[in-house]
C-alpha positions in Angstrom: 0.0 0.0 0.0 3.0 2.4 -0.3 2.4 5.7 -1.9 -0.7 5.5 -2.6 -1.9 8.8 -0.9 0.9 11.0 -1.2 0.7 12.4 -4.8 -3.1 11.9 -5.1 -5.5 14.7 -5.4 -7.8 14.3 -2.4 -10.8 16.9 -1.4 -9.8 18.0 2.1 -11.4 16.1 5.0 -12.0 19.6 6.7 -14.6 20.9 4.6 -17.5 19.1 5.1 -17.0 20.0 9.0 -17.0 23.8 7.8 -19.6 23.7 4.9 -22.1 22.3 7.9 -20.9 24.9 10.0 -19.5 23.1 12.2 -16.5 25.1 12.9 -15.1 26.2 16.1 -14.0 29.7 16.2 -13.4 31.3 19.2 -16.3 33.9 19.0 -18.4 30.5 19.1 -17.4 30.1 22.7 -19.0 32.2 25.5 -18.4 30.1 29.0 -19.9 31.1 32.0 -19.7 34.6 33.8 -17.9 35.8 30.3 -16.7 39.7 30.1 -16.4 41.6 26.4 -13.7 43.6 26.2 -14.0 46.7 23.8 -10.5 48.7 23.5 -10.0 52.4 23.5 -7.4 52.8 20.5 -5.8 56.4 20.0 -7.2 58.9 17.3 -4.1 60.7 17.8 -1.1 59.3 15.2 1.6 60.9 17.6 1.7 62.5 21.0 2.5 62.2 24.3 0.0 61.1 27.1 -1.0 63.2 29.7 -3.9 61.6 31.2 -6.4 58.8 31.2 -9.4 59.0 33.2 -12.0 56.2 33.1 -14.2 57.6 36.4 -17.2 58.1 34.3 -16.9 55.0 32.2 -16.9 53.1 35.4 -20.2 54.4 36.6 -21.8 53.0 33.5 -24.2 50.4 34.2 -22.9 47.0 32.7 -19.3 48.3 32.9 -16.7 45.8 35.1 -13.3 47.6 34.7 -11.6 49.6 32.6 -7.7 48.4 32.4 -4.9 51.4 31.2 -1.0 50.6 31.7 -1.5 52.0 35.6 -2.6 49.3 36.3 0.4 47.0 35.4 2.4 47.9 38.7 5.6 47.2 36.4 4.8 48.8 33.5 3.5 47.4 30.4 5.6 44.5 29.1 7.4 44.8 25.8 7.0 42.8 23.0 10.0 40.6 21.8 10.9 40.4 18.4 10.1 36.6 17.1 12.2 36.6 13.9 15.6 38.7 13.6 15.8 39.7 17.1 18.6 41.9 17.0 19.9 44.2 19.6 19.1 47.3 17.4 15.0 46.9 17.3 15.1 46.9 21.3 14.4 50.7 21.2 11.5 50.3 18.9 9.7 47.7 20.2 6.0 47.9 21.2 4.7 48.0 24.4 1.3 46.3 25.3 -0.3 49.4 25.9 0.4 53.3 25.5 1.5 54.7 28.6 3.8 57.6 27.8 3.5 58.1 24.0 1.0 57.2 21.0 2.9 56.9 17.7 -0.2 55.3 15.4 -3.8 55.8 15.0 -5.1 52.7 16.2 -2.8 52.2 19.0 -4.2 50.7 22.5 -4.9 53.0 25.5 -7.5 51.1 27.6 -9.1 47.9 28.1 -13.1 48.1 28.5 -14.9 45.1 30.4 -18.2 44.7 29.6 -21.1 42.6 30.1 -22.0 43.1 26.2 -19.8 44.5 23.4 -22.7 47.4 23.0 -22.3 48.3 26.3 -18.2 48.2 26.0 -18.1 50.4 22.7 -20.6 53.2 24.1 -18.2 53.0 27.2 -15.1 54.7 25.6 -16.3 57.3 24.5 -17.0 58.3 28.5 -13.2 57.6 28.9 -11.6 61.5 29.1 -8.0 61.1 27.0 -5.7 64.3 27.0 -2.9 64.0 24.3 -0.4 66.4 23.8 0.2 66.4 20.1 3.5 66.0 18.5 4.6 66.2 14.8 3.1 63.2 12.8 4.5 62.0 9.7 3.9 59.2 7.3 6.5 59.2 4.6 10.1 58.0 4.8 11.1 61.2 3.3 10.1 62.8 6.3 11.5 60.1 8.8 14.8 60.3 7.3 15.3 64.1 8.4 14.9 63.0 11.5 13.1 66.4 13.0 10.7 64.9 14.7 11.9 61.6 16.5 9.1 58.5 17.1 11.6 57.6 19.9 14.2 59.8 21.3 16.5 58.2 23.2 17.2 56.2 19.5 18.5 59.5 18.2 16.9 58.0 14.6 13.9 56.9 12.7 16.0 54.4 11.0 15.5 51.1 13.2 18.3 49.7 10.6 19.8 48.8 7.5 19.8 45.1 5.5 23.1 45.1 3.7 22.7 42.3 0.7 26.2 41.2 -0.4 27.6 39.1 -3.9 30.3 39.9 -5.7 31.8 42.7 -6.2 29.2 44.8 -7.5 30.7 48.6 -7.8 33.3 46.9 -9.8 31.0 44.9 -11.8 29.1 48.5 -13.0 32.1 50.2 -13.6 33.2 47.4 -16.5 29.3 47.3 -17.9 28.2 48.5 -21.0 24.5 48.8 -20.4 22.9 50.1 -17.1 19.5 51.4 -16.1 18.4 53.2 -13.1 14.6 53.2 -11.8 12.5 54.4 -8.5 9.7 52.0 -7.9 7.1 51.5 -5.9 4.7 48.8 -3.7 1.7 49.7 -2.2 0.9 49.3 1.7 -1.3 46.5 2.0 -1.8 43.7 3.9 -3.6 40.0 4.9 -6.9 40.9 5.2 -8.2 37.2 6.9 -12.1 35.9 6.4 -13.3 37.0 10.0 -10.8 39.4 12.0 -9.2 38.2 15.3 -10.4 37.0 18.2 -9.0 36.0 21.6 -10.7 34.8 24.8 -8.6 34.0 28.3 -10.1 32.1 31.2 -8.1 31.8 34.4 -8.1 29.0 36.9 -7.1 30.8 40.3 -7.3 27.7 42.3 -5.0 25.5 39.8 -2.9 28.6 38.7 -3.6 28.4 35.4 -4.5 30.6 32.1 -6.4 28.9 29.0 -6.2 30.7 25.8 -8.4 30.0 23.1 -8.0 32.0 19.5 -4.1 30.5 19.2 -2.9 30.5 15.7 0.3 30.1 13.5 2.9 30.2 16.6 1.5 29.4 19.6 4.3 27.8 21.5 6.3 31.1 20.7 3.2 33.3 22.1 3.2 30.9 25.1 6.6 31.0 25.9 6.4 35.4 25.5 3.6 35.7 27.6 4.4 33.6 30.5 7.7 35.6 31.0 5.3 39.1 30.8 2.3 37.5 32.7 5.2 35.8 35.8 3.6 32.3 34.9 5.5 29.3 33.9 5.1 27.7 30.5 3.3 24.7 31.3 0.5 26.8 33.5 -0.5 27.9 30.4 -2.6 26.8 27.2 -3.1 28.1 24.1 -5.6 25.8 22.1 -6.1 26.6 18.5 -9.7 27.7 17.3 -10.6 27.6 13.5 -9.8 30.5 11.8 -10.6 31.9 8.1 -7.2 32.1 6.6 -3.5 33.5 8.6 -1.6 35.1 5.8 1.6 35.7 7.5 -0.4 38.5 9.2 -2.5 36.6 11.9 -1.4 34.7 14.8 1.8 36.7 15.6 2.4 38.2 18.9 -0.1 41.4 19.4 -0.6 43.9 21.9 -4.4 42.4 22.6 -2.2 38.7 23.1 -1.0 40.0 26.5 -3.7 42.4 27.5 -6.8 40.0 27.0 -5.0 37.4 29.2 -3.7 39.6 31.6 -7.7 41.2 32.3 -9.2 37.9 32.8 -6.6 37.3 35.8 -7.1 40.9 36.7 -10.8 40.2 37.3 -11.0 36.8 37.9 -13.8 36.4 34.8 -13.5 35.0 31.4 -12.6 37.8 28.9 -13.5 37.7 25.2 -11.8 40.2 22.0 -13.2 39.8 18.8 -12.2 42.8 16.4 -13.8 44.2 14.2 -13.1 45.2 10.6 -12.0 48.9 11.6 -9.7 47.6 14.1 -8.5 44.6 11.9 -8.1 47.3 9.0 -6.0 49.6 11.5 -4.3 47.5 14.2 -3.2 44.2 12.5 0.3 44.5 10.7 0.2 45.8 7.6 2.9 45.0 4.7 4.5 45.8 1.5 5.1 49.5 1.3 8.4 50.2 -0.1 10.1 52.4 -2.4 13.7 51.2 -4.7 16.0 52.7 -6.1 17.9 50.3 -8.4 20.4 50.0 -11.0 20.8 46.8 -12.7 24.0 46.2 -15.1 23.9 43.6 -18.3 25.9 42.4 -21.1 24.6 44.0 -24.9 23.0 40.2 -25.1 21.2 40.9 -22.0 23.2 38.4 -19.3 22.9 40.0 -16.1 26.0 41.6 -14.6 25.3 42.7 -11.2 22.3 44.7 -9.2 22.3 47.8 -6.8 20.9 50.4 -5.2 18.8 51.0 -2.0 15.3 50.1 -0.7 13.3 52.1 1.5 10.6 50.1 3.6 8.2 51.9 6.3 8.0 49.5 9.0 5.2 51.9 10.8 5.3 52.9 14.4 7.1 49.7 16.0 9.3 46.7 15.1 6.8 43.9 15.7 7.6 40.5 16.1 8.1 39.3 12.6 8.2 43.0 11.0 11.6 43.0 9.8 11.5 39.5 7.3 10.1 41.6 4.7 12.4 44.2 4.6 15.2 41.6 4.6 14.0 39.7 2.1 13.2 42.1 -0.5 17.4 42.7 -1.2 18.4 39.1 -0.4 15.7 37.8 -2.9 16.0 40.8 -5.7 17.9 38.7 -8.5 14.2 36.1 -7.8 14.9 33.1 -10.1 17.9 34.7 -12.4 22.1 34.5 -12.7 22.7 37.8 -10.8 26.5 37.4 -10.0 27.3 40.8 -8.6 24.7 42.1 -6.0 24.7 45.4 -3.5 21.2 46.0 -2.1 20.7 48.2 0.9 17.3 47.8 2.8 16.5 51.2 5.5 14.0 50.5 7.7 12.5 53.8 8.7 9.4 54.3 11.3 6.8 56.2 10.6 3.6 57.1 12.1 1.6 54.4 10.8 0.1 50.8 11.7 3.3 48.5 12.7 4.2 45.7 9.5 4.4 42.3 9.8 4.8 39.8 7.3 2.1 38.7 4.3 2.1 36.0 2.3 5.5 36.4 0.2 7.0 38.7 2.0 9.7 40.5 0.4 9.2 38.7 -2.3 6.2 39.7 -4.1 8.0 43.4 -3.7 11.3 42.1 -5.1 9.6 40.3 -8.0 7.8 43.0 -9.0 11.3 45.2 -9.4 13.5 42.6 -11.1 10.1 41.8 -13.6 10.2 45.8 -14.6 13.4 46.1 -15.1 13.9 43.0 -17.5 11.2 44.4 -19.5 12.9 47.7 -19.8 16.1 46.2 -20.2 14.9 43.9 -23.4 12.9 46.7 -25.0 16.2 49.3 -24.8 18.8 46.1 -25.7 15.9 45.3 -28.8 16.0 41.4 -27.1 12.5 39.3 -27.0 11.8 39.8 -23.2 11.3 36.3 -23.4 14.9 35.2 -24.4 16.2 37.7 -21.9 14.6 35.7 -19.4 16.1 32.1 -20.7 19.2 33.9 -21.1 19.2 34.8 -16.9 17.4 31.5 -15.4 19.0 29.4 -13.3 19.9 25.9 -14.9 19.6 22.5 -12.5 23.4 22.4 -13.4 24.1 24.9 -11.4 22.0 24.0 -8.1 22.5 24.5 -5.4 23.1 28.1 -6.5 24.0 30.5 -4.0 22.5 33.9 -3.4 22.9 37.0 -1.8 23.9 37.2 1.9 22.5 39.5 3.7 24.0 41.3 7.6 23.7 42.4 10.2 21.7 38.9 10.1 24.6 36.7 8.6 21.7 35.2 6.3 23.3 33.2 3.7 21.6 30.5 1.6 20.8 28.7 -1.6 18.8 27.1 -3.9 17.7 24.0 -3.8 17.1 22.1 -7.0 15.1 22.8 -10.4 15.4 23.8 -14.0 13.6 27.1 -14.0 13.5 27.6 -17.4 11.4 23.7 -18.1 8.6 26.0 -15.4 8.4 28.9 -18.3 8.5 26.7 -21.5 5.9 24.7 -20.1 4.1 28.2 -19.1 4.5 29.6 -22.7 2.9 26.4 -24.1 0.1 26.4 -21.9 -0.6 29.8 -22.6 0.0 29.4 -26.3 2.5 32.3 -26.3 3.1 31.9 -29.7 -0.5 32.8 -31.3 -1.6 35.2 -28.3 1.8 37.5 -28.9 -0.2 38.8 -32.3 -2.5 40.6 -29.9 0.3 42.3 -28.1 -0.1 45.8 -28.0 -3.5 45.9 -30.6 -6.4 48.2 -30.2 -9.4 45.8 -30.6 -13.0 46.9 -29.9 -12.1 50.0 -28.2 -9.4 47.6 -26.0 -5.8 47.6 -25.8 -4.3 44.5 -25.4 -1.0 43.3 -23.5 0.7 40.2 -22.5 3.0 39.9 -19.6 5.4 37.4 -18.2 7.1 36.8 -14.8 9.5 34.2 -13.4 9.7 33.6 -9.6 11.0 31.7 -6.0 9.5 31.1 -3.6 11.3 30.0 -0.1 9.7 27.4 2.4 10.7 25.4 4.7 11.6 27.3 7.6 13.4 25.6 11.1 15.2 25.0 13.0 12.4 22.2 13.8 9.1 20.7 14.0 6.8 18.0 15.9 4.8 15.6 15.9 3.2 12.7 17.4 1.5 9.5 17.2 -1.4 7.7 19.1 -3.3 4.4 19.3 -6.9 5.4 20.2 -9.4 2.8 21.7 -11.2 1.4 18.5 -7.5 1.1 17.2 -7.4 4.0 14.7 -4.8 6.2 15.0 -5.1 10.0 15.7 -2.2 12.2 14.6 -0.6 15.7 16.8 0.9 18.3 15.2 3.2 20.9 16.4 2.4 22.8 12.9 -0.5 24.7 12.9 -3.8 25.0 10.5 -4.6 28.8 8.8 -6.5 27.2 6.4 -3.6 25.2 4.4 -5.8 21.8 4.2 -3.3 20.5 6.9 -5.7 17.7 8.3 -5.6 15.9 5.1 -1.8 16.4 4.2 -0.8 15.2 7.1 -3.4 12.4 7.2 -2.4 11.3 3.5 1.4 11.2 4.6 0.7 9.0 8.0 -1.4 6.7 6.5 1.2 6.0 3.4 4.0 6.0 6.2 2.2 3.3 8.3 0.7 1.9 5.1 -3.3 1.9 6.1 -5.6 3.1 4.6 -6.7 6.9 5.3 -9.7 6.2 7.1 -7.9 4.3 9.8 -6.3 8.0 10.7 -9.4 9.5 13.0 -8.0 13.0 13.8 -5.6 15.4 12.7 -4.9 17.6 15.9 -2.6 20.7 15.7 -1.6 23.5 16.9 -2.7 23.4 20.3 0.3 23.5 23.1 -0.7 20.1 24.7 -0.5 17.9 22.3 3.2 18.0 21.3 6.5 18.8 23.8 6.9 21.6 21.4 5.6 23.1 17.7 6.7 25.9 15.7 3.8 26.7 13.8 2.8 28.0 10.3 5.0 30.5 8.5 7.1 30.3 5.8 5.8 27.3 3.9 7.1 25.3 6.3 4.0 23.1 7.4 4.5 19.9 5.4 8.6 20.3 4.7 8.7 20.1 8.2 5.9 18.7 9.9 5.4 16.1 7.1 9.2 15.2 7.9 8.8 15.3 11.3 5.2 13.2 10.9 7.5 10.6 9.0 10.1 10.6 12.0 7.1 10.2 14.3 5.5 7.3 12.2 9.0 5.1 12.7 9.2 5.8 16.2 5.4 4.9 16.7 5.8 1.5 14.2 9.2 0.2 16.8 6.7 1.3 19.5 4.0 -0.6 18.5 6.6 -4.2 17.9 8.1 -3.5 21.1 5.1 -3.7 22.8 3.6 -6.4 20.3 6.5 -8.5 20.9 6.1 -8.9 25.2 2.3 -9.3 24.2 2.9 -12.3 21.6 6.6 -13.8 23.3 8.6 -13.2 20.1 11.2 -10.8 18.8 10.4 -7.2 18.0 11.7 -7.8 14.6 9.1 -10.8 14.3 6.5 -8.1 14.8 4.1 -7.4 11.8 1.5 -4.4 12.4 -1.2 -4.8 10.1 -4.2 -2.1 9.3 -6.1 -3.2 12.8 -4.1 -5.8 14.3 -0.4 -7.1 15.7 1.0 -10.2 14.8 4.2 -12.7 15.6 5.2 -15.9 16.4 2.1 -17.7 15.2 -0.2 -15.4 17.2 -2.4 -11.7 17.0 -4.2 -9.0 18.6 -5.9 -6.3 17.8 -4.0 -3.2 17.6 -6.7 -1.5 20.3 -5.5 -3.6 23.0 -2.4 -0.9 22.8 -4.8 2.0 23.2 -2.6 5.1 24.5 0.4 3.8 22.8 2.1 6.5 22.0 5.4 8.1 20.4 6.8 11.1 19.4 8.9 12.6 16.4 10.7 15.4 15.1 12.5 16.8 11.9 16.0 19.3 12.4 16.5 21.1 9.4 18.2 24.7 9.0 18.1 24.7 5.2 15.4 26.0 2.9 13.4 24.8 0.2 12.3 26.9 -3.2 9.7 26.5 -5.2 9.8 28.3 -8.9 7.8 29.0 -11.4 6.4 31.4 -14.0 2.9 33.6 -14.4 2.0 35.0 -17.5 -1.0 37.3 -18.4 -3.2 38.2 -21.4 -5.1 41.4 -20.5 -6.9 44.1 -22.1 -6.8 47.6 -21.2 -9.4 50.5 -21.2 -7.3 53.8 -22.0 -9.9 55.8 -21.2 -10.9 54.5 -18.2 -8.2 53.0 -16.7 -9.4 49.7 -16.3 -8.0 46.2 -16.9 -9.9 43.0 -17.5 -7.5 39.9 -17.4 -8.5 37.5 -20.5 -6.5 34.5 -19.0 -3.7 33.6 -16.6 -1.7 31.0 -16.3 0.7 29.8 -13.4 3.4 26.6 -13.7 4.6 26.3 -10.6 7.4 23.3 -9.5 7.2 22.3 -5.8 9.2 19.6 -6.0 6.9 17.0 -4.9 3.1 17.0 -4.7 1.6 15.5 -1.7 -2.2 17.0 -2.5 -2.0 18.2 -6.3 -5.8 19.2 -5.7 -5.7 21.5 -2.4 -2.1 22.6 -3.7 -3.5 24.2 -7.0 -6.6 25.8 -4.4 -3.3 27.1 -2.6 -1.8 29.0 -5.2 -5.2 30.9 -7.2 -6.4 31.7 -4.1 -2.9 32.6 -2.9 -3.0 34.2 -6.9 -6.2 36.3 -6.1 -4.5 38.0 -3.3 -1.8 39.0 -5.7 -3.9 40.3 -8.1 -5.4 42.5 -5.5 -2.1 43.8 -4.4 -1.1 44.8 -8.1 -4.6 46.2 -8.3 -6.4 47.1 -5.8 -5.4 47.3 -2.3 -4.2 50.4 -0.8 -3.8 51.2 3.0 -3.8 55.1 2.7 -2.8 57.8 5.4 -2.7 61.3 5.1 0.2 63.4 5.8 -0.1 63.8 8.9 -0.7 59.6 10.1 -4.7 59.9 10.2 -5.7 56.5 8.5 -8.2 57.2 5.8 -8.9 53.5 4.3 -10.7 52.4 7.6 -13.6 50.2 5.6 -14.1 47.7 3.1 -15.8 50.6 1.4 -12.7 52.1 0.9 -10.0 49.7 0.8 -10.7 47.1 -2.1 -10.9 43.7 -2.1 -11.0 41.0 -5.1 -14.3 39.6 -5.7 -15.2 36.3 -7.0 -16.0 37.7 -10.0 -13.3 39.9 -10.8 -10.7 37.1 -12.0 -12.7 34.3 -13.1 -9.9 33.3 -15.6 -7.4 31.9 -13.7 -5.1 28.7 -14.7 -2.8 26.4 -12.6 -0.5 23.7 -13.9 1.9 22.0 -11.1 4.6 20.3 -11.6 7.1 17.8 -9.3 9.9 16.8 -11.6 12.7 18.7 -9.4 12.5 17.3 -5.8 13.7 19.3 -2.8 17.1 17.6 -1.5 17.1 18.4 2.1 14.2 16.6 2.9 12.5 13.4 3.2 9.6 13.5 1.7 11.6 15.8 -1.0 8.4 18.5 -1.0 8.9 22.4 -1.3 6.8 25.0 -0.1 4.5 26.4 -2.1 1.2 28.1 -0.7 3.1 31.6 -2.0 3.6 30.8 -5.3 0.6 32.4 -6.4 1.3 35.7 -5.1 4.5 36.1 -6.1 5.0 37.3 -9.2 1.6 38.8 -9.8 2.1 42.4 -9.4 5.2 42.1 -11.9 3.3 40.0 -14.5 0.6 42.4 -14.6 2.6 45.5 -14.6 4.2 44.1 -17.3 1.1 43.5 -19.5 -0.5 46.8 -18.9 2.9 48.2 -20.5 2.8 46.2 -23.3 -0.7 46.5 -23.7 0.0 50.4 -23.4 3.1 50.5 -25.3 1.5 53.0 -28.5 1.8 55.3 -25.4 5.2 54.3 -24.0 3.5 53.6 -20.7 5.8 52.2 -18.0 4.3 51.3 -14.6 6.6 51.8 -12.1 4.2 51.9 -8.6 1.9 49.3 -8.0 -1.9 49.3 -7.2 -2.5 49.6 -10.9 -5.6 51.4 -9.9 -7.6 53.0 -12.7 -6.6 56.6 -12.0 -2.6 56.0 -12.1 -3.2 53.7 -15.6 -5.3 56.8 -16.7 -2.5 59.1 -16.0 -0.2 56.8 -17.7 -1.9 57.1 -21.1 -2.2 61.0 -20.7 1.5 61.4 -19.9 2.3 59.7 -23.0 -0.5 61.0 -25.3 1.3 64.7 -24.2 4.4 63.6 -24.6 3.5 62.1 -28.0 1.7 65.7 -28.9 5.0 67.2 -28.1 
């Protein structure tokens, strides 16, 4: 019965739990004597504090307490970066709770408890806030003047610099023959989830002990930060994972309302429930993506690739959160995406602004980075007169050459590689797929009022995070097996992965695996969670370790039952057998054993998008005619819920190149604070969207030889589309060089050129 799972397209076992509505999410729960908390978040984008008095709101009938940072007898507690924790974000991290400064709209100054969310919300405005206003700013430009300081004693609004390393670029440029210098943009946007966050914290004063229900994506890590804020050990706290609609990168990390939620059901003694709301999820979760390059990239007159440079400006927003600094890391280490770049010198500056804190989103980094390197080979091809296509097969990197270094990056000492593949076998089978060949007539063609344009992108995308993962193994009493994950679920179709890859390890068939638990931070010694597309590199691994460990379990144990040798030991799909004798495997109900996968390496994914659209010059807009993605992922446990991964993952894209804009004014008052204002794809707005995957490159550095991939889709879609509106818009020598492509900057796009054609 080997391999009979892994590799086959299977609908996910989860869905018929949530399409009966079955689902637990943690606004479902409401125990006993529960309390609403409602938080007073600061209309002020920068000032300093002066007092917070809650004496009316505490007369309010229905009102239980209202908790500000006074009542934290040693101040709030600060929260910890999770991911590049260096010694130069200390002085702008985030505390739980403004208590001398606010440096964001959006920020929390109070904690209302409530015997109804109604009764909470009407409650704030009765709390009497005096904020001294200071000078706000929400560009870069103005951070890196430095006149007004987001925190003094830093002496800087430049938290710090990435510096990306290869070669020897200056020289490199010196010795070129072609260059090309461009500014270009990325939109702030970020991972708007299904339903916004929610956390509820019950505490046991008798037993000592805090339950947390709402855990997602890292919950171990959360655990181990809030018992060293909250004075509790580890294990007198647990964090049980709820159902949520999607993670993104964006949910699950470490926020403010993770410490202050917990921390006000011990203060009262009651159960305490958050949910947010939309405003608050569109103002207070982390936001993403907003950067601004400056780049030079250097090639041969047959357009090879010399060398890259130049600098990166990201605005991180008020604070350094937990995960907030991967993006801007990654968008210099990852620049040269899928291509030969031998000579590399990226800066990234991390500048603070007065805006929402960022975090990661799906890609991060990446989807920036591909979106630069995409509109420069474009540019470079048309000025070299090379087919953009050949310039591409010119630059890919060949399997002959994996594992193929890249970029290191300080102060982080990041160096790495790639894995495996032959990128350019990802774009020829794109191009067929699309049929390139006929569609390229259209390129550029006014047709029924319509201008048409192709576009083409070629991409990474890294996975496989470490340093570890868990998992573990279970005989229940009917003797199926249930399966516990340290990995969590954010809507990858984890359940049934996992499930597929323990029933091919133990060689039974899938029904005999009852449950897939994960997540939670009692079912495993430890988990790292879901980030990175890391969830079946290593929990599959680690799932694999855990299946060996639980097979010599079970003929250990078989063997004193049935008097023969462990090695005598047969385990069949419900029973034990040796030496002439059997059992059923239920008589070992609450066998157990536990595995685990090490890995520092990484995996990468690749692949190429390319787009047929047509564009309305006089209005702006674009209608995508069809869209295809190839992406390798080295080896496909779940082809079906693995092409869901990527469109959906696709979709998001497309609303990043189109769309999606958090907008502030000038002076840090957030102006996109509903779904009114801040677009989202529909399910009609790209209905013509096409995935091929593709396994024929497995990952080295890992067992079951699989690569990330839930980011593929959202990769390279702001750079293939920017690309086709140009071509499409090429009679007006339209170059995109900012993404949204919203309707108004593609308008001014065609004006610009129709002037500069009249002149």
């Amino acid at each position: 019965m080997k391999n009979t799972f892994i590799g086959a397209p299977m609908e996910r076992r989860e869905d018929l739990r949530f399409l009966r509505g079955k689902g637990t999410y943690v606004d479902d729960l409401a125990p006993e004597g529960l309390l609403y908390a409602v938080i007073l978040r600061s209309s002020v984008a920068h000032g300093r504090i002066r007092s917070i008095d809650a004496s009316a709101a505490l007369k309010i009938e229905g009102v239980h307490s209202v908790i500000t940072a006074r009542d934290m007898p040693d101040g709030p507690p600060i929260i910890p970066m999770r991911l590049q924790p260096l010694p130069e974000f200390k002085p702008f991290e985030q505390p739980v709770i403004a208590h001398d400064k606010v440096r964001y709209v959006g920020e929390p100054l109070a904690v209302v408890l409530a015997s109804s969310v109604a009764i909470g919300e009407d409650t704030l405005e009765h709390i009497a806030v005096e904020i001294d206003d200071l000078p706000a700013f929400s560009e870069w430009q103005v951070a890196a003047q430095n006149k007004s300081l987001l925190f003094e004693q830093a002496g800087t609004n430049r938290s710090l610099t990435f510096y990306s390393r290869k070669g020897d670029a200056d020289a490199a440029f010196a010795k070129a023959p072609y260059a090309r210098k461009e500014k270009l943009n990325t939109g702030r946007h970020y991972g708007l989830t299904m339903e916004p966050r929610g956390v509820m914290a019950e505490w046991d004063a008798g037993k000592g002990r805090l339950t947390i229900s709402g855990a997602a994506k890292v919950p171990f890590f959360n655990r181990r930060i809030l018992a060293k804020q909250i004075g509790l050990p580890e294990s007198a706290i647990e964090m049980i994972e709820n159902d949520v609609g999607g993670g993104y990168g964006a949910r699950g990390e470490f926020y403010p309302e993770d410490f202050l939620i917990p921390f006000a059901a011990r203060h009262v003694n009651r159960p305490v429930k958050w949910i947010e709301d939309r405003r608050e999820n569109l103002m207070a979760m982390n936001h993403a993506r907003e950067t601004e390059a400056h780049i030079e990239i250097a090639c041969e007159r047959d357009g090879t690739i010399i060398g890259l440079r130049g600098d990166v400006h990201t605005d991180m927003g008020a604070y350094m959160r937990t995960n907030g600094a991967v993006g801007a890391r990654n968008v210099v280490q990852f620049m040269g995406g899928p291509y030969r770049v031998p000579h590399v010198k990226l800066d990234s500056h991390l500048w603070m602004s007065n805006k929402t804190p960022v975090g990661t989103y799906r890609g991060p980094g990446r989807f920036e980075s591909s979106f630069y390197i995409e509109r420069l080979l474009d540019m470079v091809a048309g000025d070299l007169g090379i087919d953009r296509i050949e310039m591409r097969r010119r630059n890919l990197v060949t399997a002959a050459e994996q594992p193929y270094p890249i970029a290191s990056v300080q102060p982080t000492d990041a160096h790495d590689q790639y894995d495996s593949g032959e990128y350019s076998e990802a774009m020829n089978r794109a191009l067929k797929e699309f049929n390139w060949a006929e569609k390229s007539k259209f390129a550029g063609k006014l047709i029924d009022g319509k201008y048409h344009g192709l576009g083409i992108a070629c991409f990474v995308e890294g996975g496989a995070a470490g340093p570890k993962e868990s998992a573990r193994l279970e005989v229940n009493g009917d003797g199926t097996i249930t399966v516990f994950m340290g990995s969590s679920a954010v809507g990858q179709g984890v359940e049934t992965v996992f499930a597929q890859i323990a029933a091919d390890a133990l060689e039974i068939p899938m029904d005999r695996i009852r449950h897939v638990y994960h997540g939670s931070t009692t079912t495993v010694s430890d988990g790292y969670g879901a980030y990175h597309s890391r969830s079946i590199v290593m929990g599959g691994s680690a799932l694999l370790d855990a299946t060996e460990k639980f097979q010599a379990a079970i003929r250990e144990a078989g063997a004193k039952k049935l008097g023969c040798r462990p090695d005598e030991v047969k385990i069949g799909e419900d029973t034990v057998s040796g030496g002439g004798k059997s059992f059923p495997l239920a008589e070992l109900a609450g066998l157990t054993a536990e595995g685990a996968f090490l890995n520092k390496k990484h995996t990468y994914s690749y692949g190429t998008h390319i787009a047929h659209v047509t564009v309305d010059a006089k209005l702006g807009q674009v209608q995508i005619l069809d869209y295809v993605v190839v992406q390798d992922v080295g080896r496909a446990i779940n082809p079906l819920t693995l092409r869901g991964q990527i469109i959906g993952s696709l979709v998001q894209g497309l609303g990043g190149a189109m769309l999606e804009h958090l907008q502030y004014d000038e002076q840090g008052q957030f102006l996109t604070g509903s779904l009114a204002d801040y677009l989202l794809p529909t399910a009609t707005d790209f209905p013509n969207l096409r995935c091929f995957v593709t396994d024929d490159y497995p990952s080295p550095i890992n067992p079951l030889g699989a690569k990330g991939a839930g980011e593929g889709g959202i990769v390279a879609a702001g750079g293939v589309m920017a690309n086709a509106v140009a071509n499409a818009l090429s009679s007006f020598g339209a170059q995109p060089r900012r993404l949204p492509l919203s309707p108004s900057y593609i308008w001014e796009l065609v004006q610009a050129g129709s002037r500069q054609a009249a002149e």
